[in-house]
C-alpha positions in Angstrom: 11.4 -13.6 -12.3 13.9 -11.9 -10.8 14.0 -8.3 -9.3 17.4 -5.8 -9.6 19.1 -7.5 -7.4 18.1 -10.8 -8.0 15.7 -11.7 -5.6 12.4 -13.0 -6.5 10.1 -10.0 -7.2 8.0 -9.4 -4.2 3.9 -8.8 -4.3 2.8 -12.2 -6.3 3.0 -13.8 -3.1 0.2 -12.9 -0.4 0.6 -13.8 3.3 -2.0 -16.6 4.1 -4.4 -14.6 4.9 -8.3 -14.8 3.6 -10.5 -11.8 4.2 -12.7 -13.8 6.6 -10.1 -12.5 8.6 -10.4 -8.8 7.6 -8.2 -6.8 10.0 -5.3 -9.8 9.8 -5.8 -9.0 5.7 -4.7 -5.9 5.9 -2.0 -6.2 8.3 -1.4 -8.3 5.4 -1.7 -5.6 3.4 1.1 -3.6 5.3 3.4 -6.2 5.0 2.7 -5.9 1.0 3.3 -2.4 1.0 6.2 -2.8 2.4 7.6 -5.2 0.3 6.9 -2.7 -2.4 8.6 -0.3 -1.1 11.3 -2.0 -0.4 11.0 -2.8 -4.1 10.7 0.7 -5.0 14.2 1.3 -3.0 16.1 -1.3 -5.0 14.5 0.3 -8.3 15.8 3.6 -7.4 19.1 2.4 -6.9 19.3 -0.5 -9.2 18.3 2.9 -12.2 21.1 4.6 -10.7 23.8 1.9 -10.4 22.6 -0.4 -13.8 20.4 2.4 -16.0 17.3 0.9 -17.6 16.6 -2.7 -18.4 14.1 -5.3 -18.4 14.4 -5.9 -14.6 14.0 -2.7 -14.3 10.8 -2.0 -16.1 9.2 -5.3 -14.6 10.1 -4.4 -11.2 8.1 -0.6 -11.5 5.1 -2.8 -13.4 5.1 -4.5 -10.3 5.0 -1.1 -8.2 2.8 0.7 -10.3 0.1 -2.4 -10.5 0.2 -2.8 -6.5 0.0 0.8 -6.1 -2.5 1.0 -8.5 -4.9 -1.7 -7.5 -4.7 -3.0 -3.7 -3.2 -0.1 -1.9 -7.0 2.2 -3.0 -8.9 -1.0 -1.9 -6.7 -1.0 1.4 -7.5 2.5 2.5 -11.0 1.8 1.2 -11.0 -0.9 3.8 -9.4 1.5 6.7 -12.2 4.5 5.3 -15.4 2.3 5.3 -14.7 0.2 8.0 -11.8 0.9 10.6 -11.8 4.6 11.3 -15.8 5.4 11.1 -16.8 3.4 14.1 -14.1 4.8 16.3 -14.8 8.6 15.2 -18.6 7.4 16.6 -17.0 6.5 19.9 -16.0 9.0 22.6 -12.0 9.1 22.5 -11.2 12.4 21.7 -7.4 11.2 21.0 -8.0 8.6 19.1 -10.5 10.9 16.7 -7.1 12.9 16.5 -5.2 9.6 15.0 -7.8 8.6 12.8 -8.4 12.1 11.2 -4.4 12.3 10.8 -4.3 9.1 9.1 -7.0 10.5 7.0 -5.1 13.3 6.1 -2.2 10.9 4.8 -4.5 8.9 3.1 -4.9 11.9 0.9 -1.1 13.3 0.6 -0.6 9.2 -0.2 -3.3 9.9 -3.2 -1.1 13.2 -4.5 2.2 11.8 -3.7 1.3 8.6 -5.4 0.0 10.7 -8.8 3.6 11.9 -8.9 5.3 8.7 -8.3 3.2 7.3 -10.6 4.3 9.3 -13.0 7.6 8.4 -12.7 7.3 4.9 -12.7 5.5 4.9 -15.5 8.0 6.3 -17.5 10.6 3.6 -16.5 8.1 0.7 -17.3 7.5 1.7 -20.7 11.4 3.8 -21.2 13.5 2.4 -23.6 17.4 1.8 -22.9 18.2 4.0 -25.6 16.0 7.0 -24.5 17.0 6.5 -21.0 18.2 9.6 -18.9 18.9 8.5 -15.3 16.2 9.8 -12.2 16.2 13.7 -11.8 16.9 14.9 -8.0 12.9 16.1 -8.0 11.9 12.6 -9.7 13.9 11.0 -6.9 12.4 13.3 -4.4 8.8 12.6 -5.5 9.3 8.1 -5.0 11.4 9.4 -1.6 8.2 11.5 -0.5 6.0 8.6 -1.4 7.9 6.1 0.3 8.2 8.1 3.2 4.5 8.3 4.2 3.9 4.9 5.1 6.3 4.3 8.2 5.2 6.1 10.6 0.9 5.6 9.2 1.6 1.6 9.5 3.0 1.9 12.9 -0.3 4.3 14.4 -2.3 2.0 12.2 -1.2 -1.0 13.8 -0.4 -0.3 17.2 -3.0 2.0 17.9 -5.9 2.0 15.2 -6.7 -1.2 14.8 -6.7 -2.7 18.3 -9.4 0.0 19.0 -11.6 -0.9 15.9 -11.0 -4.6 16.4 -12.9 -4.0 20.3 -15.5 -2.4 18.6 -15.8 -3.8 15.3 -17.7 -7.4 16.0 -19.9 -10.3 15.2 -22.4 -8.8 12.1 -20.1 -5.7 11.8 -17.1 -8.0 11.4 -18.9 -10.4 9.2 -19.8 -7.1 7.0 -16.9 -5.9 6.8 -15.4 -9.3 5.5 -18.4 -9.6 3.0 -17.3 -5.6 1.8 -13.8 -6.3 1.1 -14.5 -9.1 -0.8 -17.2 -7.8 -2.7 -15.1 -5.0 -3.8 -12.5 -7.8 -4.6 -14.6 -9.8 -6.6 -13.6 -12.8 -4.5 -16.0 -15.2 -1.8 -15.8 -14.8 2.0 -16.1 -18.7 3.6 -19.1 -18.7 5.5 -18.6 -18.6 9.6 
């Protein structure tokens, strides 16, 4: 199916990537977030340049179900498994990071009940009953969007290298055997 602009609609697709390898899976993960972002940016204007229609509505399904379902089992993930062992450790810095990213896991939670709302009202709208964005519903899928830039990049480049040192062997093989749990899916044995 195609997407407002008439690409294929992005998040059906996942990165080869099994949760054996857990931190690779959610690096993974960013890149899906992304994509639905970038998603959300061609919604926004595709609502503003073409009003309503079915590309439309699918393409904020596809938002609201990624939103909806992975992106809580991601931070999940990052909560249970990336950020505890390195607030155990002595870095006083990197405790600073991972409460931060804490913090915007939870102004990702609000801002994401507002998007939600939002999107929700273009997946079900009908053509007829449309009334383009307001400049707050705008603002509220901006502020969303705008959270995860800069909380990818300390993730990545910073966060995750550090958990990967200290997150090995058993605690690795845990973790895998959590996220897939939570999934409903089976980790391949090591």
């Amino acid at each position: 199916m195609a997407h407002p602009s008439g690409v294929a609609l992005p998040g059906h697709r996942a990165p080869a990537v099994g949760l054996e390898a857990p931190f690779e899976m959610l690096v993974a993960c960013h890149e899906r977030v992304q994509r639905s972002l970038s998603l959300l940016g061609r919604l926004q204007q595709h609502l503003h340049d073409q009003g309503l229609d079915e590309d439309a509505r699918q393409a904020a399904r596809d938002v609201l179900r990624y939103f909806d379902l992975a992106a809580p089992l991601h931070h999940q993930d990052e909560e249970l498994h990336v950020f505890p062992p390195l607030l155990a450790g002595p870095d006083a810095t990197l405790h600073a990071v991972v409460r931060q990213l804490q913090q915007d896991h939870l102004h990702m939670e609000q801002a994401w009940a507002q998007a939600r709302v939002v999107l929700q009202g273009v997946a079900d709208g009908t053509p007829a009953a449309w009334q383009p964005l307001t400049p707050t519903q705008t603002a509220q899928l901006d502020q969303f969007a705008s959270f995860y830039g800069q909380h990818i990049q300390m993730e990545e480049g910073i966060v995750y290298p550090a958990a990967l040192a200290v997150v090995q062997g058993e605690a690795l093989q845990a973790m895998s055997r959590d996220m897939a749990h939570r999934r409903g899916a089976k980790v391949p044995a090591r």
